[in-house]
C-alpha positions in Angstrom: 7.0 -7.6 -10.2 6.7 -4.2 -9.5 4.1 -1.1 -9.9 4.2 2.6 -9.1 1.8 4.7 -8.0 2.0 8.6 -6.4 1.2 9.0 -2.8 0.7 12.7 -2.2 3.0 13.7 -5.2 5.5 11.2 -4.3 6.6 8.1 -6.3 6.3 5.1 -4.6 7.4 1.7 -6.0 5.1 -1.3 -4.8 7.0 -4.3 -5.2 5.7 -8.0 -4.1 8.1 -10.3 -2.7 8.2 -13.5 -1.6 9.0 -14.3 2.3 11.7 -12.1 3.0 13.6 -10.7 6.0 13.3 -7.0 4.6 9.3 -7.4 5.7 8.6 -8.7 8.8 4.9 -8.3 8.1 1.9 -8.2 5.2 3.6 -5.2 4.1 5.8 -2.4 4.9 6.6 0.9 3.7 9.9 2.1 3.3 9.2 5.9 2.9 12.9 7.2 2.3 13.7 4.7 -0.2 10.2 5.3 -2.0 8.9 1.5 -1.4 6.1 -0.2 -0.4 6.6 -4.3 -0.1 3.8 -6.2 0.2 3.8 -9.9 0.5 3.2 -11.9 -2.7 1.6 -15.0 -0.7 -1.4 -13.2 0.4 -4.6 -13.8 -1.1 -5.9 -10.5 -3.7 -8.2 -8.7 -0.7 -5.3 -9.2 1.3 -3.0 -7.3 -0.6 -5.1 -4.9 -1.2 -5.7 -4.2 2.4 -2.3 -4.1 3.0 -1.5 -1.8 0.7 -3.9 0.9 1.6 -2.9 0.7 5.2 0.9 1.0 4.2 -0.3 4.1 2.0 -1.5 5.6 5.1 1.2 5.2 6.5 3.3 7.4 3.7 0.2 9.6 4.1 0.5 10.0 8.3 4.5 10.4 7.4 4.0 13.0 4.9 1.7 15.2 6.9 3.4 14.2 10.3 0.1 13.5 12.0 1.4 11.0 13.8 -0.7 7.9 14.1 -0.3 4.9 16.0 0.3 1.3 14.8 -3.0 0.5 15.8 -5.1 4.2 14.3 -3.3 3.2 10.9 -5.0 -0.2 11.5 -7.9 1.0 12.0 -8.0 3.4 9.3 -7.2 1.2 6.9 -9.8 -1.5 8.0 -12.2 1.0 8.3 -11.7 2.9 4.5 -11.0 -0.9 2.9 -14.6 -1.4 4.5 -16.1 1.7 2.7 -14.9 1.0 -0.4 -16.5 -2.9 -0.3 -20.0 -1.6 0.8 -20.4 0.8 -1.3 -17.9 0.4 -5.2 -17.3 -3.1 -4.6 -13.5 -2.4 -3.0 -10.2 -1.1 -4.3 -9.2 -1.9 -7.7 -7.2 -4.8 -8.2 -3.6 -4.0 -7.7 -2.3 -6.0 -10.9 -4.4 -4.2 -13.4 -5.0 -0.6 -11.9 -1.3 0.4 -10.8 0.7 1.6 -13.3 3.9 -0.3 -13.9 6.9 1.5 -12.8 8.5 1.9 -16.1 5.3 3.6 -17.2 3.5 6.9 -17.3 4.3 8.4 -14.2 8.1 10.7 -15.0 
């Protein structure tokens, strides 16, 4: 299964995979290819999680601010956080990304 979404005016694919060696992690972002893989064995809030923190990264590779492993962490713990408290947390990935043969040219 796959999705796309725009990071910053860039297409990114998300695709969830099984236990692979291409991700080591949760998740990872492959920024040249246009990629983000995320794990298909984590539970929904984990994904989600992981998916925000791996769009940070794009974002902290795109504006070349770089930020360490653990300030992405943070950041994305931190935002994930926000968006629970206070609009009950990030849309779920299967129904609020747009699939990647869809909409987005």
């Amino acid at each position: 299964m796959s999705k796309t979404i725009r990071i910053l005016g860039k297409k990114i694919e998300i695709i969830f995979i099984d236990d692979s060696p291409l991700v080591e992690r949760s998740g990872e972002m492959h920024y040249l290819d246009g990629i983000i893989y995320i794990r298909k064995a984590l539970y929904p809030d984990e994904q989600k999680e992981t998916l925000l923190h791996e769009v940070i990264h794009c974002i902290d590779y795109q504006l070349k601010l770089d930020l360490s492993e653990a300030q992405v962490h943070r950041l994305a713990v931190g935002l994930y956080a926000v968006m629970a408290d206070n609009w009950g947390g990030m849309p779920d990935i299967e129904s609020e990304v747009i699939p990647s043969n869809e909409g987005i040219k």
